[in-house]
BAMARTOR-589235 format. One line per field, with one value per residue (C-alpha): residue in one letter; x, y, z. Coordinates in pm, whole numbers, plus 50000, padded with zeros to 5 digits. Example, Ala and Ser with C-alpha at 12.3 -4.5 7.8 and 13.67 -1.06 7.14 Angstrom:
r	(a,s)
c1	(51230,51367)
c2	(49550,49894)
c3	(50780,50714)
This chain:
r	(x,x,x,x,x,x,x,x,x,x,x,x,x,x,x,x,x,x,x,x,x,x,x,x,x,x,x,x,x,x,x,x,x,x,x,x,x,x,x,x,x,x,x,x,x,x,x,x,x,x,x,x,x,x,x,x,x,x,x,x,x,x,x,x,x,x,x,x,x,x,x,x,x,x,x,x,x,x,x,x,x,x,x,x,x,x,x,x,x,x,x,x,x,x,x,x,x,x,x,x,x,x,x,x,x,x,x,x,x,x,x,x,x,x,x,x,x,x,x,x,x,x,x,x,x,x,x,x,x,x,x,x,x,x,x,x,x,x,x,x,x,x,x,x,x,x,x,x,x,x,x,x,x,x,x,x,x,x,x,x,x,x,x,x,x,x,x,x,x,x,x,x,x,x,x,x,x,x,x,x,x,x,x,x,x,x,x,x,x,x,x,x,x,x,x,x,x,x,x,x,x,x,x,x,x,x,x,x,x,x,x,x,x,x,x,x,x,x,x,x,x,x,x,x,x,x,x,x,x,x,x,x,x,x,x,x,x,x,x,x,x,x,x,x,x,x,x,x,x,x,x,x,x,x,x,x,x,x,x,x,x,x,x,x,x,x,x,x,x,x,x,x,x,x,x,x,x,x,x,x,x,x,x,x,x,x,x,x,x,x,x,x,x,x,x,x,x,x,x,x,x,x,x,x,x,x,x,x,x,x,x,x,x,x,x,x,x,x,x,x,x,x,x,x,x,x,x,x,x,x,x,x,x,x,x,x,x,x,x,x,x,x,x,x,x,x,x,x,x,x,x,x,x,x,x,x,x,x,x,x,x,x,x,x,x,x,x,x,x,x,x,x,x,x,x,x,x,x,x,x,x,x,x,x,x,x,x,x,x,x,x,x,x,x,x,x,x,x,x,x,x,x,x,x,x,x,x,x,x,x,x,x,x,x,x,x,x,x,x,x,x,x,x,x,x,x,x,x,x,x,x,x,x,x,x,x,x,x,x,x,x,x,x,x,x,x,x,x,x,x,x,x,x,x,x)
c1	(08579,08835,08715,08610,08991,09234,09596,09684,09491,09587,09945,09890,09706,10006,10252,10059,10027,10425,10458,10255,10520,10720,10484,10742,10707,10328,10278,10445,10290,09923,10005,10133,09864,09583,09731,09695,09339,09193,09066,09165,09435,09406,09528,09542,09588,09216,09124,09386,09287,08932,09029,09201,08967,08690,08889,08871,09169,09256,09225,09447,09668,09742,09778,10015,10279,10206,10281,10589,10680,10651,10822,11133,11184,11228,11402,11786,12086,12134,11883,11593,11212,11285,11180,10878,10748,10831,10665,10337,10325,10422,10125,09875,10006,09925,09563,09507,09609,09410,09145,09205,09201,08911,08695,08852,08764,08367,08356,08477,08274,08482,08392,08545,08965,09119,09377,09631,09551,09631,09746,09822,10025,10420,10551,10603,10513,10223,10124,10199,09941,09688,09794,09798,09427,09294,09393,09362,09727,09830,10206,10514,10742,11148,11290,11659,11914,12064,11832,11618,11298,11099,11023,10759,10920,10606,10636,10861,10917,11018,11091,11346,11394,11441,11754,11843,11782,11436,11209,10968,10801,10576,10844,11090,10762,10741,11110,11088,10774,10999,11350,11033,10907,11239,11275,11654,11622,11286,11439,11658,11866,11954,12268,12140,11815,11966,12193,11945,11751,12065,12044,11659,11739,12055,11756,11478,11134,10887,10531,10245,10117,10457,10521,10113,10167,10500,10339,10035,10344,10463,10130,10027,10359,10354,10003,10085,10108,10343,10212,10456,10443,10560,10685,10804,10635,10893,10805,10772,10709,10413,10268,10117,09745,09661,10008,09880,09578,09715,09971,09646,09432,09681,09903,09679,09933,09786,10067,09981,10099,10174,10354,10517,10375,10013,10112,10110,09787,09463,09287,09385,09203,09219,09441,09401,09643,09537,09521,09910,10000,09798,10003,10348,10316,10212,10443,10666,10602,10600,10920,11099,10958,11060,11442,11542,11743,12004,11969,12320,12428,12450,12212,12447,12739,13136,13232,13519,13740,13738,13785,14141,14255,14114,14345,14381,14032,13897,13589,13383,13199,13249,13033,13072,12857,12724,12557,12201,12178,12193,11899,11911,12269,12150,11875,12096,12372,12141,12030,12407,12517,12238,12364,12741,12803,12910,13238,13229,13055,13221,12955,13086,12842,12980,13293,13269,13495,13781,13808,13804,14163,14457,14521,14186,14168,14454,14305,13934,14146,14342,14012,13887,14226,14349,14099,13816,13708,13426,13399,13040,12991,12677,12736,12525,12390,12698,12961,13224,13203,13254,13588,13543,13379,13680,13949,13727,13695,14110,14170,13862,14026,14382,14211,14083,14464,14568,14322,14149,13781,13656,13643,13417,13060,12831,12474,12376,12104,12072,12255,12502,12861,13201,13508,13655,13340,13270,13005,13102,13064,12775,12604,12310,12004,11891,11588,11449,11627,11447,11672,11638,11706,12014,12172,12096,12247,12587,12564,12525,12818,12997,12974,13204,13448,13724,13912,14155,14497,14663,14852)
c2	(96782,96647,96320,96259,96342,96044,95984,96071,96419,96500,96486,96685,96977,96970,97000,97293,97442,97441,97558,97861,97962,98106,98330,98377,98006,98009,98314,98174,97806,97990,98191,97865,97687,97914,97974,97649,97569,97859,97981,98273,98266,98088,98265,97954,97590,97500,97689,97516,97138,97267,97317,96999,96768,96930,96853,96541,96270,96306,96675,96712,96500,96664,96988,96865,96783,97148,97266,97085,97199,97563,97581,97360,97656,97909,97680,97730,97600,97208,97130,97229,97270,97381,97048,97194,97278,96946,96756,96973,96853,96511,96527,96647,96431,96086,96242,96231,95847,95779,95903,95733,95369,95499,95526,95216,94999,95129,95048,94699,94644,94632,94663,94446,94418,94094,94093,93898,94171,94022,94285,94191,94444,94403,94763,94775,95139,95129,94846,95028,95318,95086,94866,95179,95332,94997,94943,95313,95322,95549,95603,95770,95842,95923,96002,95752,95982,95678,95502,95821,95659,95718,95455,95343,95430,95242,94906,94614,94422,94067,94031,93785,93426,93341,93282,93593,93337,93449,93202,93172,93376,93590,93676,93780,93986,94153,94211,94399,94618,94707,94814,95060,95220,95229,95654,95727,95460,95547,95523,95267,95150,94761,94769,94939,94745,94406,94562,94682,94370,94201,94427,94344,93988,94073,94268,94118,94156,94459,94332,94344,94624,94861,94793,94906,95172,95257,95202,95431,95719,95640,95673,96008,96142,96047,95986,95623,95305,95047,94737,94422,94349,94086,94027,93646,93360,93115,93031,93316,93363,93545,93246,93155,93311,93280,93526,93760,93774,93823,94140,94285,94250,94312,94616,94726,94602,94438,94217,94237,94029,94126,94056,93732,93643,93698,93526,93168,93204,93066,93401,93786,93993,94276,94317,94708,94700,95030,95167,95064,95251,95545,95554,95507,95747,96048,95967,95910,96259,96460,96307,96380,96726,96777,96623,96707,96996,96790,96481,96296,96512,96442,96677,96852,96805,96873,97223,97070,97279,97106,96779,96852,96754,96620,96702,97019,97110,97271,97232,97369,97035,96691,96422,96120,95827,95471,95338,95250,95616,95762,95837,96098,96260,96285,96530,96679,96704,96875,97146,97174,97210,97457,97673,97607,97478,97128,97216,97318,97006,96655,96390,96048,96046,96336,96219,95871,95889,96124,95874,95566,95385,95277,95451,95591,95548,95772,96053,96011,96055,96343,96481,96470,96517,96852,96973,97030,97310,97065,96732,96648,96258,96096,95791,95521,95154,94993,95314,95151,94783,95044,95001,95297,95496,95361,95539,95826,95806,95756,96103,96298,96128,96261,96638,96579,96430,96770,96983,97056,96979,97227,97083,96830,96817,96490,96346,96008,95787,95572,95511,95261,95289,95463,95421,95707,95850,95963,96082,96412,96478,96602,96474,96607,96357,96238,96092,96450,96639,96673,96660,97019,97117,96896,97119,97459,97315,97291,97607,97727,97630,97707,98078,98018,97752,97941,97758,97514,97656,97494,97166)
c3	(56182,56438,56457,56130,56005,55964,56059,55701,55700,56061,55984,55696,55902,56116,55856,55729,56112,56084,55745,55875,56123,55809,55635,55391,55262,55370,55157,54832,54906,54904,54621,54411,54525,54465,54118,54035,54188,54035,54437,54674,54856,55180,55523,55682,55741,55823,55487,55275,55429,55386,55046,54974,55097,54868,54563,54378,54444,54108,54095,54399,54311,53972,54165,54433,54140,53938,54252,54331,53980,53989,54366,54216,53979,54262,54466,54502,54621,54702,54936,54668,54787,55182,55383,55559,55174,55086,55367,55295,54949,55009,55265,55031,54777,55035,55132,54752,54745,55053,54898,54592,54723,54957,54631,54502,54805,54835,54443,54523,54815,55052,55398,55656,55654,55723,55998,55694,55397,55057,54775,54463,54411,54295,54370,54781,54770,54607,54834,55172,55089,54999,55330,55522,55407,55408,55788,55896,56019,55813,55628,55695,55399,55333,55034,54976,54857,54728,54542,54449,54590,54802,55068,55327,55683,55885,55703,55842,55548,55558,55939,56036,56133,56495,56478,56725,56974,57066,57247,56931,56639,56851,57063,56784,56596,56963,56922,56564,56706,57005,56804,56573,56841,57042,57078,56957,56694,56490,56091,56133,55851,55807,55971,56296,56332,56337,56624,56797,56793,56952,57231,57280,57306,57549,57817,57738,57488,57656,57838,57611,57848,57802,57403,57310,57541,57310,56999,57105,57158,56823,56669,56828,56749,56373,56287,56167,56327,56162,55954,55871,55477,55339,54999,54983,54949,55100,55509,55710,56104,56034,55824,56126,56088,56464,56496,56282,56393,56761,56698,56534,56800,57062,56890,56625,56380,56071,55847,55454,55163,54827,54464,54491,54865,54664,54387,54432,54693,54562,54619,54667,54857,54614,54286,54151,53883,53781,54088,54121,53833,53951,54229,54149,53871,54159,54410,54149,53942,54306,54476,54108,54136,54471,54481,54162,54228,54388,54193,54142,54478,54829,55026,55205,54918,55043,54860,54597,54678,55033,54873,54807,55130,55425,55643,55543,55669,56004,56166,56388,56524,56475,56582,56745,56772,56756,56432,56623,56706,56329,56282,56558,56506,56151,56215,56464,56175,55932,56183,56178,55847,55764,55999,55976,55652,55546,55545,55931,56034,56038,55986,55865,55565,55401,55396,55334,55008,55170,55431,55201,55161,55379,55697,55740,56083,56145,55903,56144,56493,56286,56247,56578,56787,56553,56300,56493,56742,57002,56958,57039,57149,57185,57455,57459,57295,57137,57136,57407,57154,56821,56654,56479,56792,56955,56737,56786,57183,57190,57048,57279,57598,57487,57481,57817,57965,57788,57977,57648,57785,57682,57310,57424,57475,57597,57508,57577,57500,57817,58164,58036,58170,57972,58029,58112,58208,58559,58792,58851,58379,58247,57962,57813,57788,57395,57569,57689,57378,57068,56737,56698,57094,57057,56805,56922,57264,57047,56849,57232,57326,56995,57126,57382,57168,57043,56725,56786,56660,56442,56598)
């Protein structure tokens, strides 16, 4: 059976591997599900994927958002569904539309996919699963707290011009594949990815040879490879079809067209209207299911009665670091707060709005100076050029003139040099740290952190 599963279904039999860990969750997942199916209840993951991929796409699918349903009602507090429950059924849920556009393509006839895919399909989520099962790369998903959607974390939409200064299109396409794949910077928002891309072109695009050899380690770790999509019609560096062709052949990474990039084209590969709405309305139904315990609320809200006054507040840990690196001290934050509380852990996001106005850059080195207990800094990419990292680094060096070391802890994410940084400090390596390792390094040390008195 291990060779006949795809990317899609292996990543689901590891998501139910981990959700087996807890038996508490495993027990009331089974239960739910089994309830639902009308089976026994399964003992383990092999039985349950058994199980799934017996069903009907339709079938499944329709149980995947009862499901969601039923554990939404038991769910408490602000973070909902727990997120290894969540990632099970959003699993499930994109195994059912695999298998959906799986029937839809044999029906059509398809058989042989076209490095340049053209979908006629206007929603870009919709589009990336059929992209994705079409291809075989499989998808990766995140739910936007902000925008309530979910979104398609494998597809490079709309890839830039050259004007980064790269030597030509292929060379800036090899330059988007490499800031993807780049370890501490898998997620990346807008903001960070452009910045990122600037510090590609400052050392240099990888060798073919080293970036398919990255993109392989992507792909094993996340059982999806990423795709480009594309979604205008006005010039774009992957017009070229001998380009797309090549970053196919050479990085098994296939560029697809849809909605207004189809619309104008003599002839679409494939238009399933239907399909589309089929789609959108499961992902849609499941992701409401799942996140709607803390609609209209930040995941990790700040208690109101915190909100009074920032700098009234004492934490525990506050954390310190560039904007290319988010998507790593995020993970690292929500290990945090779960264990802490968000009122114990200062992490920009959460307090975006108490730091809004005039003089918030004295109320941040407030923060980190007197209100916290160990500053934890993550060196690395663009922190010395940070204004705001800056502020931040002012007040930790001031604790360490004061012989307050103690209340600071290093990571970093590469070799690059610090001012006041020396040989003889220790920082702990993001590059052989997992998110999770990270933070149970600082709740180590937390044990030994007395709290700061009161400046």
């Amino acid at each position: 059976m291990e060779g006949a599963l795809t990317r899609l279904q292996k990543s689901l039999r590891e998501r139910l591997e981990k959700l087996h860990e807890d038996d508490a969750l495993w027990q009331g997942f089974a239960r739910a599900w089994a309830d639902e199916c009308g089976t026994a209840v399964v003992a383990d993951p092999a039985a349950l994927l058994a199980d799934c991929l017996q069903q009907s796409p339709v079938s499944l699918s329709l149980a995947t958002v009862a499901v969601a349903q039923e554990l939404g009602k038991l769910a408490t507090g602000a973070g909902g569904v727990p997120k290894t429950l969540r990632d099970v059924l959003i699993g499930i849920c994109l195994v059912a539309c695999e298998r959906r556009v799986d029937d839809r393509c044999r029906d059509e006839g398809l058989e042989k996919v076209p490095n340049d895919m053209r979908i006629g399909v206007a929603q870009q989520l919709a589009a990336a699963v059929i992209a994705a099962v079409w291809s075989g790369n499989g998808l990766r998903l995140r739910f936007d707290d902000k925008n309530r959607e979910p979104e398609a974390v494998t597809v490079m939409r709309d890839v830039p011009p050259v004007e980064f200064g790269f030597q030509d299109a292929k060379e800036c396409v090899m330059a988007e594949l490499q800031a993807m794949v780049k370890p501490s910077t898998i997620d990346l928002n807008s903001r960070d990815r452009l910045s990122v891309l600037r510090q590609i072109r400052e050392h240099g695009v990888e060798s073919e040879d080293f970036l398919v050899a990255q993109l392989d380690k992507y792909a094993k770790g996340d059982h999806a490879r990423p795709m480009f999509g594309i979604a205008t019609a006005a010039h774009h560096v992957l017009d070229d079809p001998e380009l797309c062709a090549y970053i196919a052949e050479t990085f098994r990474v296939p560029t697809f067209r849809y909605g207004s990039a189809v619309k104008d084209m003599d002839v679409a590969a494939w238009q399933p209207t239907r399909l589309q709405a089929d789609l959108m309305s499961q992902l849609g139904e499941l992701f409401e299911a799942l996140y709607r315990s803390h609609r209209h609320q930040p995941e990790h809200p700040v208690p109101a009665a915190s909100a009074v006054a920032l700098g009234d507040m004492r934490f525990r840990v506050a954390l310190s670091f560039a904007g290319e690196h988010r998507s790593y001290v995020s993970k690292v934050a929500s290990v945090l707060i779960d264990k802490l509380g968000t009122e114990r852990v200062f992490y920009d996001d959460n307090y975006e709005a108490l730091l809004a106005g005039p003089k918030g850059n004295n109320r941040l080195q407030k923060v980190y100076h007197d209100q916290t207990d160990l500053n934890v800094v993550f060196l690395g990419g663009n922190y010395q050029g940070s204004d705001w990292c800056g502020l931040e680094w002012h007040a930790v060096c001031d604790l360490v003139k004061k012989r307050e070391e103690e209340r600071v802890m290093y990571f970093k994410f590469d070799d690059g040099r610090v001012e006041g940084v020396f040989s003889i400090d220790i920082a702990i390596d993001c590059r052989k740290r997992t998110e999770a390792q990270a933070a149970q390094m600082i709740l180590d040390r937390l044990q030994t952190t007395t709290p700061k008195t009161t400046p």
